[in-house]
VOLUMMAR-741447 format. One record per residue (C-alpha): x, y, z; residue in one letter. Coordinates in nm, 4 decimals. Layout:
# residues N
X,Y,Z,a
...
# end
This chain:
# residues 179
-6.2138,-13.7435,8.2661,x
-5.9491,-13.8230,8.0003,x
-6.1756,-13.9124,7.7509,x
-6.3853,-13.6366,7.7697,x
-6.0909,-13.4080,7.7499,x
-5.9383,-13.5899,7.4753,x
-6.2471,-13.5309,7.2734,x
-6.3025,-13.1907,7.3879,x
-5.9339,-13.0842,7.2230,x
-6.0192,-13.2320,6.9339,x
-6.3269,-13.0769,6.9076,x
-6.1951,-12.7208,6.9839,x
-5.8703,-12.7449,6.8403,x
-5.8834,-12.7678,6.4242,x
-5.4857,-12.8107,6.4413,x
-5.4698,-13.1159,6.6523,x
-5.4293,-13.3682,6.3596,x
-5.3431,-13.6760,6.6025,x
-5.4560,-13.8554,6.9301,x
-5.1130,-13.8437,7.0535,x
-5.1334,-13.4089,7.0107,x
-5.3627,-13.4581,7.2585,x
-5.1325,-13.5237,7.5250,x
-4.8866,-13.2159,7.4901,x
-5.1899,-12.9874,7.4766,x
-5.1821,-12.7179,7.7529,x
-5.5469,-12.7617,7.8452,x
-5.4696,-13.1694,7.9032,x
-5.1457,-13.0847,8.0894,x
-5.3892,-12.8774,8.2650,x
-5.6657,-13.0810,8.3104,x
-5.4401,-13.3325,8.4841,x
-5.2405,-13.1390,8.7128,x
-5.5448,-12.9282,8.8097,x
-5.6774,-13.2946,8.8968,x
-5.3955,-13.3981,9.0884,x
-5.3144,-13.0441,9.3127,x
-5.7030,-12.9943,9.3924,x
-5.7114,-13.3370,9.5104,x
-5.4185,-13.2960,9.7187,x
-5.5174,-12.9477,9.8378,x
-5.8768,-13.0944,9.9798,x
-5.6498,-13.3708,10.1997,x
-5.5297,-13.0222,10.3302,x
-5.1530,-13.0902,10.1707,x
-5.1472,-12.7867,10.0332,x
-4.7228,-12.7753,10.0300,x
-4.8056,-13.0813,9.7762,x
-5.0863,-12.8987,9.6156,x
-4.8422,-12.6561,9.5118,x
-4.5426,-12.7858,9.4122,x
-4.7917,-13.0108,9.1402,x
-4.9427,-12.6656,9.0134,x
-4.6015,-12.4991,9.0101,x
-4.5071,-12.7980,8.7531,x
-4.7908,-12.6764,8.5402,x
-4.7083,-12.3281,8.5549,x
-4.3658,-12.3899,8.4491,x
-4.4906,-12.6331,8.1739,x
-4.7241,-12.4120,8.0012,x
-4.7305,-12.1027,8.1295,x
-5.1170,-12.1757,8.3072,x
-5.1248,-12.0913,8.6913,x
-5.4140,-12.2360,8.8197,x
-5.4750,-12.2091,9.2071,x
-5.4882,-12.5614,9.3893,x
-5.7957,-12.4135,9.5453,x
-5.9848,-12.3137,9.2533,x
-6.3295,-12.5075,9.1960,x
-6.3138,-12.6082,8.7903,x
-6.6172,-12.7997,8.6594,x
-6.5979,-13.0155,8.3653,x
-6.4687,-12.9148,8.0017,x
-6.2206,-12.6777,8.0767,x
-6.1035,-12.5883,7.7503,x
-5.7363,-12.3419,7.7780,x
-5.6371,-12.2937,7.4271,x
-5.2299,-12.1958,7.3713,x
-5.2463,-12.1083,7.7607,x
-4.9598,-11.9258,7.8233,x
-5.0453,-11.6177,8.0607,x
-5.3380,-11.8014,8.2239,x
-5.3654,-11.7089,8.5988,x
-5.6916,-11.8544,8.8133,x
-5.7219,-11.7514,9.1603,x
-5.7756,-11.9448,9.4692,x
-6.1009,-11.8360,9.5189,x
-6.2047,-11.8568,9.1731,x
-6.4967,-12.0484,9.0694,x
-6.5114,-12.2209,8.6690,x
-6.8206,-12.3912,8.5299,x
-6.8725,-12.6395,8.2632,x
-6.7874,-12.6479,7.9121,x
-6.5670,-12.2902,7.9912,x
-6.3194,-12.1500,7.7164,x
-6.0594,-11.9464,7.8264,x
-5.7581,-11.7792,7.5801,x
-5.3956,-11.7313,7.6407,x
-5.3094,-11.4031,7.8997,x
-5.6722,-11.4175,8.1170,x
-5.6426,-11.3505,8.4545,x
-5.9357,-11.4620,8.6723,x
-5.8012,-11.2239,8.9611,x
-5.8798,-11.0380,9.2968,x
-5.8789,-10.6384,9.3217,x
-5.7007,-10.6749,9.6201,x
-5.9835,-10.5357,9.8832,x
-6.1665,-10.8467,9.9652,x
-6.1358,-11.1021,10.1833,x
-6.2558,-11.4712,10.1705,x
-6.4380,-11.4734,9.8101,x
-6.2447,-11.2450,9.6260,x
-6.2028,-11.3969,9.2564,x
-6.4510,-11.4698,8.9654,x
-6.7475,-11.7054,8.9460,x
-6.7456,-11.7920,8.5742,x
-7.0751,-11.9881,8.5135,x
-7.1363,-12.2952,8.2244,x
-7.0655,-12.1828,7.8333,x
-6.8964,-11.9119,7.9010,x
-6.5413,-11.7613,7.6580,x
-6.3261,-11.5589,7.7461,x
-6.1038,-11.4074,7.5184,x
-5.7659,-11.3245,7.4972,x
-5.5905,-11.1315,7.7735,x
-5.9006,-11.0024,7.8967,x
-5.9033,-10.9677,8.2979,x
-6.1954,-11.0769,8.5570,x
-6.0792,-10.8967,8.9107,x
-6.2836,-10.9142,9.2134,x
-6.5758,-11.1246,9.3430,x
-6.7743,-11.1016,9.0552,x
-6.9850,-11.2973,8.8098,x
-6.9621,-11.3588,8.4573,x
-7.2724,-11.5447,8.4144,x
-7.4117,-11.8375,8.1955,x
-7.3601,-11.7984,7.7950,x
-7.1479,-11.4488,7.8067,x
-6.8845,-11.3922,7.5933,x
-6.5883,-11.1776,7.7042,x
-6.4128,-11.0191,7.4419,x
-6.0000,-10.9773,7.3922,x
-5.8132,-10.7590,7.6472,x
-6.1351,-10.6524,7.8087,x
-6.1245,-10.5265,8.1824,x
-6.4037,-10.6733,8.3974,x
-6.5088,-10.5348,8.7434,x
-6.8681,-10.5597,8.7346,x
-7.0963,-10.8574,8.6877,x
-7.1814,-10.9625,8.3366,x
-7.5280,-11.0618,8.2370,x
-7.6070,-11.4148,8.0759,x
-7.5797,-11.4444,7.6905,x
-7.4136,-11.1033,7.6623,x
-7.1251,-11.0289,7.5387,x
-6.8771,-10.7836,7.6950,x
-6.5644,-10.5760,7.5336,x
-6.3221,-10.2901,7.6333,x
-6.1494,-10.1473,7.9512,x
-6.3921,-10.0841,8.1614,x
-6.6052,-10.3916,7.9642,x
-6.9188,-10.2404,7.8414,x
-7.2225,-10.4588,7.6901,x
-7.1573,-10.4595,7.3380,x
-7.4494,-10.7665,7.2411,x
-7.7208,-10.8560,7.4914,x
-7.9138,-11.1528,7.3311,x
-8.1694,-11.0945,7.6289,x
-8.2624,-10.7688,7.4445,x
-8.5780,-10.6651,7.3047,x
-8.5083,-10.3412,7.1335,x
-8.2127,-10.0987,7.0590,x
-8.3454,-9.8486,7.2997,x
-8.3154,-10.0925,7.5703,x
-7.9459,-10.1579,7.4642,x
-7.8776,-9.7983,7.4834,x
-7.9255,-9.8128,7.9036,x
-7.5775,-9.9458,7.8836,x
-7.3987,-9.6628,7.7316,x
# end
């Protein structure tokens, strides 16, 4: 796990000019205290679970539910803002920008956060509420508001998000269904 997320912050992050950068990173401080709180919350001590993800939070800003499911190759770049729900659901090889908030809209019960498939970015303060799914390959763009499932390999932008690219699309006229 370290290795891969040592190489993954090198990979994403063009400033990081030293292994030892690595290490004060907010996605590895991440990466590791996500580790340890999940583990703890599955043993069902979840007073432990979060006292090791309020140490993140207070770190770097990133609040990151001991419940949440996170698959591998988080990448949080800057982080500060981050907030992922306990019900949330994160993929593989995910990138997520400073301010995103992977929330509930507050009328649901059991699921009520984001499934965010495999290669999927999401940009900068943009919000995800409810038990929805941003699937595989979509792009949300900065500040965007969410509330409605997002296609794969589409990319989404403004408050309420509207389709903006749909690489699934044949023709204009069948981009225009969107607006």
């Amino acid at each position: 796990m370290i290795k891969n997320q040592i190489k993954l912050i090198k990979e994403k992050d063009p400033s990081i000019k030293s292994i030892f950068e690595v290490f004060i990173h907010p996605s590895m401080k991440a990466a590791i205290y996500y580790k340890m709180g999940h583990y703890l919350y599955n043993k069902k001590l979840y007073f432990l679970s979060k006292i090791i993800m309020n140490r993140l939070k207070k770190k770097t800003g990133i609040e990151i539910h001991p419940g949440a499911i996170i698959g591998n190759n988080l990448f949080i770049d800057h982080g500060c803002g981050i907030v992922i729900g306990q019900t949330s659901i994160i993929g593989n090889n995910v990138t997520i920008y400073h301010g995103v908030t992977l929330g509930t809209n507050g009328k649901e019960k059991g699921k009520r956060h984001p499934t965010i498939e495999d290669n999927v970015l999401l940009g900068a303060n943009a919000t995800i509420l409810g038990n929805i799914t941003i699937k595989e390959n979509a792009k949300v763009g900065a500040g965007a508001v969410v509330v409605s499932n997002v296609k794969e390999n589409t990319t989404v932008v403004g408050i309420p998000s509207k389709v903006v690219r749909d690489y699934n699309v044949n023709s204009i006229l069948e981009l225009l269904k969107y607006y």
